[in-house]
Structure formats: structure tokens, C-alpha cells
C-alpha positions, 0 to 999 in steps of 0.5 A, a space after each residue: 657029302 655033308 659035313 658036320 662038325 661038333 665042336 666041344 669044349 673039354 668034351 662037351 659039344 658047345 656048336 655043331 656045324 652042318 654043311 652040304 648034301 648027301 647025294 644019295 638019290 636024286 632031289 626030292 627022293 634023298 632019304 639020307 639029305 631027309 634023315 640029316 634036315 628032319 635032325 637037324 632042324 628038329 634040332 634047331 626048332 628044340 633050340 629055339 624053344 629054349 633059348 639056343 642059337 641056331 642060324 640057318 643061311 640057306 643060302 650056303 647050306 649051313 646051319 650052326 646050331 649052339 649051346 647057351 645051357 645045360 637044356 641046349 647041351 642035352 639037344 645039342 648031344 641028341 643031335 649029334 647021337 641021332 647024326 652018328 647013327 644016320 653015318 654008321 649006315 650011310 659012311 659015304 654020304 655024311 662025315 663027321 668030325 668032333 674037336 
């Protein structure tokens, strides 16, 4: 399963943490693990661009992606709608959680 974490500061999402894999299919053909990198690291590409953080340790599989502006917070925001609709399709593969 992949975890992702937003954590926000007074309901704004300042970093999100995504972790794991989807196994939903096997490697190569995981639709899901697909959807979730094609977010995540047009996401951290986006931050790049103007100025975010985004680290990404393949290694352990996580990425962190946050927020240094009022650009970086809209990217960060768009990140986790686009997240939030890949989990409402496939609940058993990605959780999310936000504090």
C-alpha cells in the first residue's frame, strides 16, 4: 500500500510524504503505483521549477515534497486533490491521512 501524508499548518498543507507501493498488479503493469508517481513527481518537477522542496530517496521510496510559497502551496494543494481521486477509486491501494 502507499501511504501519503499531508501535513498542514492551520489547514494548509505545508509537506506531503509519500511512501510504498500499490500492489495492485504486478511490476511494470501497476496502473495505480503509475497514477500515484506520474502525481507525485510531476509534482516535485512543478516544485522544482519555482523554488519548492522535493527530496526524493529512492532508496526507501519516499518522497517529501513542501512548501516555500504561495506557488508551492497551490502545487502542493493540487497534489493532494489529484491523490484524493486516485484513493476514492482504489481505497485498498493508497491511504491517505492529513494532520
Amino acid at each position: 500500500m502507499v501511504n501519503a501524508i499531508a501535513h498542514s499548518v492551520n489547514d494548509a498543507i505545508k509537506s506531503i510524504t509519500v511512501s510504498g507501493h500499490a500492489l495492485f498488479a504486478e511490476y511494470g503493469s501497476d496502473i495505480v503505483c503509475a497514477g500515484i508517481s506520474s502525481v507525485v513527481i510531476g509534482g516535485a518537477n512543478a516544485l522544482d521549477e519555482v523554488g519548492g522542496v522535493a527530496d526524493i530517496d529512492g532508496s526507501n521510496h519516499v518522497i517529501i515534497l513542501k512548501s516555500t510559497s504561495l506557488q508551492t502551496d497551490i502545487i502542493l494543494n493540487t497534489i493532494w486533490i489529484q491523490l484524493q481521486t486516485i484513493a476514492q477509486r482504489y481505497p485498498k491501494h493508497i491511504q491517505l491521512t492529513k494532520g
